[in-house]
DRENVEX-153239 format. One record per residue (C-alpha): residue number from 1; residue in three letters; y, z, x. Coordinates in steps of 0.001 Angstrom, whole numbers, plus 524288, in hexadecimal, padded with zeros to 5 digits. Layout:
% DRENVEX-153239
{NUM ALA {Y Z X}};
...
This chain:
% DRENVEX-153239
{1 UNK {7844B 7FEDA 8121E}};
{2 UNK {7933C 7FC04 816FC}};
{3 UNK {78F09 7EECF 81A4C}};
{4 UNK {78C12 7EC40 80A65}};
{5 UNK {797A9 7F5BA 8073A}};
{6 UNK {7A07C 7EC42 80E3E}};
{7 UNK {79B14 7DF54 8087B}};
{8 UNK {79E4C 7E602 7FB35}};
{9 UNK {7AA03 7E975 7FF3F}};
{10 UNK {7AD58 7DBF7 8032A}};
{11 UNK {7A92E 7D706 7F87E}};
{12 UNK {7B309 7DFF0 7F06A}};
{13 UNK {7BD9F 7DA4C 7F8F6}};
{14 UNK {7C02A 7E561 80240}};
{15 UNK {7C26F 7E212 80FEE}};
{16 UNK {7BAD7 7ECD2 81721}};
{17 UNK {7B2A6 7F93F 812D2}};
{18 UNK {7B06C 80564 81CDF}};
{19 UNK {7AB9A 813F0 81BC0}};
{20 UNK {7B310 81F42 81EF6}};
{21 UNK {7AC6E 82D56 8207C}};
{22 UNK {7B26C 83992 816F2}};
{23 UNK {7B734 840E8 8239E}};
{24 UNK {7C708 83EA9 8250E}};
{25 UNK {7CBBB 84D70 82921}};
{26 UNK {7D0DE 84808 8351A}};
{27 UNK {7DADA 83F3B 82BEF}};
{28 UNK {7DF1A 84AC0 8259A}};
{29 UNK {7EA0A 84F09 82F50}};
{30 UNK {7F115 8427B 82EBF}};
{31 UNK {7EF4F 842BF 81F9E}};
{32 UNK {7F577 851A8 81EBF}};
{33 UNK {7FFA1 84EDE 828FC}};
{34 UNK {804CD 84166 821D8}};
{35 UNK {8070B 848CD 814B1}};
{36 UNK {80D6A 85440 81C0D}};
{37 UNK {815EB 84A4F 821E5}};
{38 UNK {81974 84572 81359}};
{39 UNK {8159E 83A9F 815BA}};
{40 UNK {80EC4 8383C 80957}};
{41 UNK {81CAE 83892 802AB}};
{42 UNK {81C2E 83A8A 7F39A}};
{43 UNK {80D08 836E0 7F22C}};
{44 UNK {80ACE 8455A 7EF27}};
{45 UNK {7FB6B 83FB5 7EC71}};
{46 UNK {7F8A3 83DFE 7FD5D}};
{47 UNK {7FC6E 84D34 7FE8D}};
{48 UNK {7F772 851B6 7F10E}};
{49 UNK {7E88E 84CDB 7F5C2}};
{50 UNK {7EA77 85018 803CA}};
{51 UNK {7DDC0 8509D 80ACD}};
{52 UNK {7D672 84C9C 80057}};
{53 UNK {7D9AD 83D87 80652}};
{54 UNK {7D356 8415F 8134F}};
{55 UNK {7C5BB 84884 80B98}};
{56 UNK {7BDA5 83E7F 8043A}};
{57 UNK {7B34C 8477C 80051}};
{58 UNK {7BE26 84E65 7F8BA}};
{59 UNK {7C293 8435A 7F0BB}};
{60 UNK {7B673 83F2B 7ED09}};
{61 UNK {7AC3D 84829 7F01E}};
{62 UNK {79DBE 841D7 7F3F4}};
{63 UNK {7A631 838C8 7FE19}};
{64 UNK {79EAD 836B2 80942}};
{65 UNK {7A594 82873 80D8B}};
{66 UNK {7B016 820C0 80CCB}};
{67 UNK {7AF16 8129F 809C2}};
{68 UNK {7BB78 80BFE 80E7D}};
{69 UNK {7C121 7FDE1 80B40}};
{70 UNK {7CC81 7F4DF 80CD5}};
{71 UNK {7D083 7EA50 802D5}};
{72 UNK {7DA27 7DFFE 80A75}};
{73 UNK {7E720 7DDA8 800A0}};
{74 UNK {7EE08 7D38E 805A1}};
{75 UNK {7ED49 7C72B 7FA18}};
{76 UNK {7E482 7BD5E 7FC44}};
{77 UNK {7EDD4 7B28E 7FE8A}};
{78 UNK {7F6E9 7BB8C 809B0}};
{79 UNK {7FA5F 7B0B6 81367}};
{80 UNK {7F90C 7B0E1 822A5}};
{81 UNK {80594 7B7F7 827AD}};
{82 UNK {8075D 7C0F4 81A98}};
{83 UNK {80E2D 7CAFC 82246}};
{84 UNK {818AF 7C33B 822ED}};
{85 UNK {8192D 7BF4E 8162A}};
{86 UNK {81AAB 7CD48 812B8}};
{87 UNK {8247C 7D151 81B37}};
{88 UNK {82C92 7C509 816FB}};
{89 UNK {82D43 7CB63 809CE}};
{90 UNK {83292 7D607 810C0}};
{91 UNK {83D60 7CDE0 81422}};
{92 UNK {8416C 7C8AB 80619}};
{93 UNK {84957 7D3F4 7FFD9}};
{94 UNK {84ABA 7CE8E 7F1FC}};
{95 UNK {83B8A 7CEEA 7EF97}};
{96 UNK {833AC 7DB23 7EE7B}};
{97 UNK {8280B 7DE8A 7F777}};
{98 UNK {81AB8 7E42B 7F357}};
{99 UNK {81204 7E823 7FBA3}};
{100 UNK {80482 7DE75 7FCE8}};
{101 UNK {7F9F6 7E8FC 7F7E3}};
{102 UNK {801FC 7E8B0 7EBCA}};
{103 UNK {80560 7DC3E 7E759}};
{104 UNK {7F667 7DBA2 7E1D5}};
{105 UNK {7ECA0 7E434 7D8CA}};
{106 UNK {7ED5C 7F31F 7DADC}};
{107 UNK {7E4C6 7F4D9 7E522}};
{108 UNK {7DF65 8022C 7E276}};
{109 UNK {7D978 7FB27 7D5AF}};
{110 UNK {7D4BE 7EFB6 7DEAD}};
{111 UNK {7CE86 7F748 7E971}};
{112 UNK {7C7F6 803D2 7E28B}};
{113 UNK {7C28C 7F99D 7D8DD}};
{114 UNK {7BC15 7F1D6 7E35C}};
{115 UNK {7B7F2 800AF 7EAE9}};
{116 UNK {7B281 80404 7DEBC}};
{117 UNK {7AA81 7F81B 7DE09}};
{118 UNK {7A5BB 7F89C 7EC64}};
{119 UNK {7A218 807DE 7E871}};
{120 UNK {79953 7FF5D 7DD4E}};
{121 UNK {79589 7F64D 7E7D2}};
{122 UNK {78F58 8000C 7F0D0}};
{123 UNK {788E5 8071B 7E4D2}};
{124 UNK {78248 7FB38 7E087}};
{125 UNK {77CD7 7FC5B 7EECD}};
{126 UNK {778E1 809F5 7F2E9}};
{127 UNK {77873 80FA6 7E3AE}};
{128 UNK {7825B 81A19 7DDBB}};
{129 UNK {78C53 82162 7E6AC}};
{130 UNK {798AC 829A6 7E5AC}};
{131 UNK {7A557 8236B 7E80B}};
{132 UNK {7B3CC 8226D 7E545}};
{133 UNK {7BC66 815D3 7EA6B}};
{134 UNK {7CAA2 81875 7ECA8}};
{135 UNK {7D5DF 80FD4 7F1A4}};
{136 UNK {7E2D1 815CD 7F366}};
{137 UNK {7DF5C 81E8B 7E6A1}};
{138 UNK {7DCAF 82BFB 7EA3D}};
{139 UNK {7DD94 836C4 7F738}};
{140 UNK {7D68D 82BF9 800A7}};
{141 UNK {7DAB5 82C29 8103E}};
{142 UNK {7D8A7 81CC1 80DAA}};
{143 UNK {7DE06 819E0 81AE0}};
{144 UNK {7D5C3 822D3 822D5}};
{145 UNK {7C935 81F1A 81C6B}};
{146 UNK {7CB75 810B3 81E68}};
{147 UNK {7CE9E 81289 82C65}};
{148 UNK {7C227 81B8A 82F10}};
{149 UNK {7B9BB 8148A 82858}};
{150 UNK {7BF31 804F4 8304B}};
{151 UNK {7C87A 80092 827B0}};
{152 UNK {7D1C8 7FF89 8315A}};
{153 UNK {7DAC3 8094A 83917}};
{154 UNK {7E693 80FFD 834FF}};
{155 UNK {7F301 8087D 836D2}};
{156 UNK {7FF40 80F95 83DBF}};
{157 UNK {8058F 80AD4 82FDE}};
{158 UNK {7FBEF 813D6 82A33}};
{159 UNK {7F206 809B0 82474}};
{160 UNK {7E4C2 8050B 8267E}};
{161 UNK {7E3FF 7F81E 83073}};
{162 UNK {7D87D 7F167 832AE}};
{163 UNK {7D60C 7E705 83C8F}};
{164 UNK {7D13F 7DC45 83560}};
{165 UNK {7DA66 7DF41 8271A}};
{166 UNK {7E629 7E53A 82B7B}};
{167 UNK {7EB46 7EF4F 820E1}};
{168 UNK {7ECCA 7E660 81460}};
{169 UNK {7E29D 7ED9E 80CC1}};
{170 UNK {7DF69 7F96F 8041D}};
{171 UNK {7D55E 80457 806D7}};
{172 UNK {7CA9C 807BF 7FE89}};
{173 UNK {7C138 81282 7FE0F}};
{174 UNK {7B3E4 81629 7F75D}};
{175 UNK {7B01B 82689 7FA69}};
{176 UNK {7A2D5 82690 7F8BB}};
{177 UNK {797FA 830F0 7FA2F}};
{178 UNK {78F78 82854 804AA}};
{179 UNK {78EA5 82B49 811FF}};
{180 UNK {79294 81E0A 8183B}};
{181 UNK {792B3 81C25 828C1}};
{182 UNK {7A418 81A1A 82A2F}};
{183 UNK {7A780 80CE8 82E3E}};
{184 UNK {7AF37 80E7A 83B9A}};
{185 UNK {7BEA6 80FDF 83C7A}};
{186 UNK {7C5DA 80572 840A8}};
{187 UNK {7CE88 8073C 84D98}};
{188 UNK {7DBAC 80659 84BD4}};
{189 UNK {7E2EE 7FA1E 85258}};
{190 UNK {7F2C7 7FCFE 84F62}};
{191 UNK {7F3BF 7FF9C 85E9F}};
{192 UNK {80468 8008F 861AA}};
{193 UNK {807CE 7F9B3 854F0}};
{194 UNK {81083 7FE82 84C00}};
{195 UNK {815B4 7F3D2 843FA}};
{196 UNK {8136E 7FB7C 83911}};
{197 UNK {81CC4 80449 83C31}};
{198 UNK {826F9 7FDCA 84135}};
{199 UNK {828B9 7F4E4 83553}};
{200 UNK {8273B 80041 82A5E}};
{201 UNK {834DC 7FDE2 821B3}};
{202 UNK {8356D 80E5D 81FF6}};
{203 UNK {82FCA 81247 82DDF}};
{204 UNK {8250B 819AC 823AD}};
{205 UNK {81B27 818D8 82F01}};
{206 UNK {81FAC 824AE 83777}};
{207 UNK {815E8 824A1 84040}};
{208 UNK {80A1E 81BD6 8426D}};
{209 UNK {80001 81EAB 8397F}};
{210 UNK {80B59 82809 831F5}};
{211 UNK {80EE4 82202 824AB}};
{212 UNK {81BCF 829A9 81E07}};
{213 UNK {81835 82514 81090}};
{214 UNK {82620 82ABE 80B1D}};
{215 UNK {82BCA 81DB8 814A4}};
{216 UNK {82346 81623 811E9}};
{217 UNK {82604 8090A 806D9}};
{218 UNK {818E7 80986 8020E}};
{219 UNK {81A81 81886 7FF04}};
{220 UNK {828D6 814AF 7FAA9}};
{221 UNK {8259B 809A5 7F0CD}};
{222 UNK {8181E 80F87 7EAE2}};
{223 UNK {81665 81BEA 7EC02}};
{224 UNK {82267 82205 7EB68}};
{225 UNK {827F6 82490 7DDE7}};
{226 UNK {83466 8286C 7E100}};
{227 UNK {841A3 8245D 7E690}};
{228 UNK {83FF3 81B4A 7F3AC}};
{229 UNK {84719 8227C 7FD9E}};
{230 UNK {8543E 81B7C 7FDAD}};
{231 UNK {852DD 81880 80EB2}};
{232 UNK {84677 812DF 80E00}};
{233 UNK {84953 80A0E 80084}};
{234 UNK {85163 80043 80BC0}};
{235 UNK {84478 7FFDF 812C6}};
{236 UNK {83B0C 7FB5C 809C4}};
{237 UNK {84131 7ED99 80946}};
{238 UNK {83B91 7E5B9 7FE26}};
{239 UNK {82F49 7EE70 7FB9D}};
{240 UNK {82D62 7F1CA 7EF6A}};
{241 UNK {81FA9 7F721 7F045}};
{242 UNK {81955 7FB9D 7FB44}};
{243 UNK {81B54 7F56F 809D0}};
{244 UNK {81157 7ECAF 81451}};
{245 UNK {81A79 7EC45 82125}};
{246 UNK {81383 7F5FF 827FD}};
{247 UNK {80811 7ECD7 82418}};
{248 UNK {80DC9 7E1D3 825A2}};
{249 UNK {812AA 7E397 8339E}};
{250 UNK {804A1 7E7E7 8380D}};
{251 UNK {7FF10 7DD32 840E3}};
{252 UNK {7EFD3 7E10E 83A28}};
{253 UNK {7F31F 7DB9F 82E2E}};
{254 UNK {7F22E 7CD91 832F6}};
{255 UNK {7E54E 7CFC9 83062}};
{256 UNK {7E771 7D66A 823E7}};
{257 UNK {7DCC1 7D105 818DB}};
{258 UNK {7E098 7C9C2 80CE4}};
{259 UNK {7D8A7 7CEEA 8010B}};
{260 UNK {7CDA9 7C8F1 7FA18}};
{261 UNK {7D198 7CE91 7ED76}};
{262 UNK {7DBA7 7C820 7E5CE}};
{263 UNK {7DFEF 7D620 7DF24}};
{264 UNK {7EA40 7D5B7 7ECDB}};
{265 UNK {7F0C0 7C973 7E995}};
{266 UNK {7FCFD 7CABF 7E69D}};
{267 UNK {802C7 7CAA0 7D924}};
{268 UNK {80EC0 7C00E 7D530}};
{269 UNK {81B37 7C90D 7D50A}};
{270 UNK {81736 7D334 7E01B}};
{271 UNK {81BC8 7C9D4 7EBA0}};
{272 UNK {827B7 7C227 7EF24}};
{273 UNK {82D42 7C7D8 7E1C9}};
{274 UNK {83D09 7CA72 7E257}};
{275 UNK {8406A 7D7D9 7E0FF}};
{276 UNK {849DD 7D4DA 7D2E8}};
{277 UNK {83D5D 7D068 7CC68}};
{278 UNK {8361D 7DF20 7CE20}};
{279 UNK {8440F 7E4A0 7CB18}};
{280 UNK {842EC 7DD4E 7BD43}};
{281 UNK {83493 7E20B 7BB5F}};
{282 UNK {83420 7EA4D 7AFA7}};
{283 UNK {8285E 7F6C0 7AF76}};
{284 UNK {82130 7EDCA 7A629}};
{285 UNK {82055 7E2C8 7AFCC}};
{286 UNK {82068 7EB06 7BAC5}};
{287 UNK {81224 7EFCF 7B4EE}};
{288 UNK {80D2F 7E3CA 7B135}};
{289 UNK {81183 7DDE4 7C005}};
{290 UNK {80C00 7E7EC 7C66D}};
{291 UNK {80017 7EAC6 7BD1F}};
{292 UNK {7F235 7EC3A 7C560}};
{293 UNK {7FB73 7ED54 7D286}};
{294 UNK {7FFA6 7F8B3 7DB05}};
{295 UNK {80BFE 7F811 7D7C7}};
{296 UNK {80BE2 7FAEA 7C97B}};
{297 UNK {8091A 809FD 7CFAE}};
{298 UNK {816E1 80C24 7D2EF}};
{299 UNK {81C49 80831 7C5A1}};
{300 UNK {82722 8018F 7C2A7}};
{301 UNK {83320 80DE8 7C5AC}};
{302 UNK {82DB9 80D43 7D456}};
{303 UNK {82C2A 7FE8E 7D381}};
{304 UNK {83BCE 7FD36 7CEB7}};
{305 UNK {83FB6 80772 7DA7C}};
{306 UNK {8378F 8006C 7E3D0}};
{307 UNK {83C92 7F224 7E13C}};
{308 UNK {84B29 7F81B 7DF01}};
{309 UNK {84BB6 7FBBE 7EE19}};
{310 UNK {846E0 7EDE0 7F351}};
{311 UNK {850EB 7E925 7E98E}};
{312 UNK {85C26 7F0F7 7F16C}};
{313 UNK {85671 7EF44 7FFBC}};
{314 UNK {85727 7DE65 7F9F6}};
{315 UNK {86601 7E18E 7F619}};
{316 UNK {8684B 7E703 802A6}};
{317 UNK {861FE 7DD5E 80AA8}};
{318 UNK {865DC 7D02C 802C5}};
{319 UNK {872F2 7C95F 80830}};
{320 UNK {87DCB 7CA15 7FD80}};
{321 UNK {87CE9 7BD1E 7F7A7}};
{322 UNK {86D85 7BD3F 7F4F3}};
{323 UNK {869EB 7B928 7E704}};
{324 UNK {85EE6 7C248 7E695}};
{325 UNK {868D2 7CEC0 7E75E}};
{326 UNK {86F8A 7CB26 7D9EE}};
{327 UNK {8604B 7CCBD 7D33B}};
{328 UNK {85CFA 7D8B6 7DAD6}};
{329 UNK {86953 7E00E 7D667}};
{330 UNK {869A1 7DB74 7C7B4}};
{331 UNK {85A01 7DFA6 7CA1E}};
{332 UNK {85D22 7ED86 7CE07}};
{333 UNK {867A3 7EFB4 7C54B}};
{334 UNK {85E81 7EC02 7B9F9}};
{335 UNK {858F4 7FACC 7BEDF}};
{336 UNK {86465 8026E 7C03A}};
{337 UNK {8615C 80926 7B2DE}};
{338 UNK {853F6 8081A 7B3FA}};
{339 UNK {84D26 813C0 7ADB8}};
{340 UNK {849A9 81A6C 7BA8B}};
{341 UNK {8526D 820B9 7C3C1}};
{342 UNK {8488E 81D21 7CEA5}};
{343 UNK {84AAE 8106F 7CCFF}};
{344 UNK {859F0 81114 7C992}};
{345 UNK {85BF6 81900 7D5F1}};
{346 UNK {85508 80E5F 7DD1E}};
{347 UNK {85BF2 800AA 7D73C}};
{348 UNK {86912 809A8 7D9D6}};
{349 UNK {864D9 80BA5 7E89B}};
{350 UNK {861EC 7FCC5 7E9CC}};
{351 UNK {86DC4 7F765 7E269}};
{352 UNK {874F6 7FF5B 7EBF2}};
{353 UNK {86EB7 7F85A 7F773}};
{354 UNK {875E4 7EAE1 7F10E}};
{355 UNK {87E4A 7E602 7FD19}};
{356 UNK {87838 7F1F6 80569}};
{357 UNK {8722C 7E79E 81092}};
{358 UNK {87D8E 7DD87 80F3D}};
C-alpha cells in the first residue's frame, strides 16, 4: 500500500511520504523539560497543550498511524549557489529580508489542502477511513514524527535534515485509524558540525539540539507580539520576518529540493525590496501585499515594529554620506506619531541608532 501512497503523494507534489507509530512517551521528557526551561517564550499555546503534542490518540482519538510528508519550498527557478545569494542580502542593509518559506502562498493552506487530497486519494483506494491532516496547525510533535517515521534526522539547529533534501521543506501529517508497518528512521549524519550554531545572529541555539525560542529571530519577528528586546534588535540585521542562517550555513542544504509547486515562488515586492518602501506601506496595502501569504498573520503593528529595527541597524551600519539614510529617516519619522506606541517606541529606538555605527 505505501508504494501507491507514495506515487499519490508524488503526484500531489510532496517530496517523500513515511509512517510513524502513535507511541512517543519517550519524547515527552525533552518536551516537559524545554517548556520548563521557557523556552517556548510567550507562545503560551506549546505549554497550554503540553503532552497532548507527544499522545496522538488524544488529539484525535481512533489514531492508529501517522502518515508523514515533506513538501520542498525553495521556488522553482532558485539558482545553483542560492545560499549565497541569500546571505548576500544579508549584507545589503537598506533592503529588508524575508525569510524563503514566506515570500510565497501560506503554506499551511498549500500543504493541508494537498494532505487532504492524498487522505481522498487513499480512500478512493482502500474505501472510507478516519483521518485528520495537519501542518503546523494544531498540538503535533511534527519533528519527531518525521524523524521516526525517515524523514530525515533531527538537526543540532533543531530541524529535520534529510540526506537527499536538506531542510528546505514543510512537514505534513495525516492521523489515521489504520494500522500501517512504520517506515524506518533515518540515521542522523551532523557528525562534529556545528555551523548552525556558530553562525546564529542571537546565539538562540544553546545547546545542540536546544532551541531558546525567546533568542531566536524567527520567534522575534512572528511570533512574538510584543516589544523586541532592545539587545537583540542590533542582531537581527536586515530581517524583517523570520531568519535562514542557521539554514543557510548547513552544508545538507546543497542538496536542498526546489519545489514543483509554483504556490513557493516568490511574490514581486518580498525580495531585494528597500526597507523605505515597507516603511511607506499603509495597513490597506500591507493586506492586499501580503493577502494569501504568511505574513499577513502578523499584521501590519508587528510588521511596522519589525521593519522599524532593520531600518535603525541600516542607520547604524550605512557610512554618513549614503543616499539611502536621508529616505530611511524621513521613512521612520513618517511613524513617530503613528497610532501605536509599539511601533512609536520602536521608530524612536531606531532613529536613535542614526550615526550609532559611524
Amino acid at each position: 500500500m505505501l508504494v501507491r501512497v507514495r506515487a499519490f503523494a508524488q503526484d500531489l507534489g510532496f517530496s517523500a511520504v513515511g509512517v510513524a507509530g502513535v507511541d512517543l512517551s519517550s519524547a515527552e521528557p525533552g518536551l516537559l523539560a524545554w517548556l520548563s526551561n521557557g523556552f517556548h517564550g510567550s507562545m503560551d499555546y506549546m505549554a497550554a497543550h503540553g503532552l497532548r503534542r507527544a499522545r496522538p490518540a488524544e488529539l484525535v482519538p481512533g489514531t492508529v498511524s501517522v502518515l508523514t510528508a515533506r513538501v520542498d519550498y525553495l521556488p522553482r527557478g532558485t539558482p545553483d549557489g542560492w545560499q549565497a545569494v541569500e546571505f548576500e542580502r544579508l549584507e545589503r542593509p537598506a533592503e529588508g529580508t524575508v525569510s524563503l518559506y514566506a515570500r510565497g502562498r501560506d503554506y499551511h493552506k498549500v500543504v493541508r489542502g494537498r494532505l487532504q487530497r492524498l487522505a481522498e486519494r487513499i480512500a478512493a483506494e482502500i474505501g472510507p477511513f478516519g483521518h485528520r491532516a495537519f501542518t503546523d496547525s494544531a498540538p503535533v510533535l511534527e519533528a519527531e514524527l518525521a524523524t521516526r517515521s525517515g524523514q530525515g534526522w533531527r538537526g543540532k539547529h533543531t530541524l529535520v535534515l534529510a540526506r537527499e533534501g536538506g531542510s528546505m521543506f514543510f512537514l505534513g501529517e495525516i492521523y489515521v485509524d489504520l494500522a500501517l508497518p512504520a517506515t524506518p528512521a533515518a540515521e542522523p549524519h551532523c557528525g562534529s558540525c556545528q555551523a548552525c550554531l556558530d553562525i546564529c545572529p542571537t546565539r538562540a541555539i544553546v545547546a545542540p539540539y536546544r532551541l531558546d525560542a525567546r533568542r531566536c529571530i524567527s520567534y522575534l519577528t512572528i511570533e512574538h507580539a510584543g516589544p523586541i528586546p532592545e539587545a537583540l534588535r542590533p542582531l537581527l540585521g536586515n530581517r524583517i520576518y523570520g531568519c535562514d542562517d542557521c539554514q543557510l550555513a548547513c552544508p545538507w542544504n546543497k542538496y536542498a529540493g526546489r519545489s514543483v509547486l509554483p504556490d513557493f515562488d516568490a511574490r514581486t515586492g518580498l525580495a531585494d525590496e528597500a526597507l523605505t518602501t515597507y516603511l511607506g506601506w499603509s495597513e490597506e496595502e500591507f493586506l492586499r501585499r501580503t493577502e494569501g501569504g504568511p505574513i499577513r498573520r502578523i499584521g501590519h503593528e508587528r510588521w511596522l515594529r519589525n521593519v522599524a529595527v532593520a531600518a535603525g541597524n541600516a542607520l547604524a551600519q550605512l557610512p554618513e554620506g549614503d543616499p539611502a539614510r536621508g529616505p530611511l529617516r524621513q521613512a521612520l519619522a513618517a511613524h513617530a506619531g503613528h497610532p501605536s506606541e509599539l511601533v512609536r517606541e520602536h521608530v524612536r529606538w531606531a532613529l536613535e541608532r542614526d550615526g550609532a555605527g559611524v
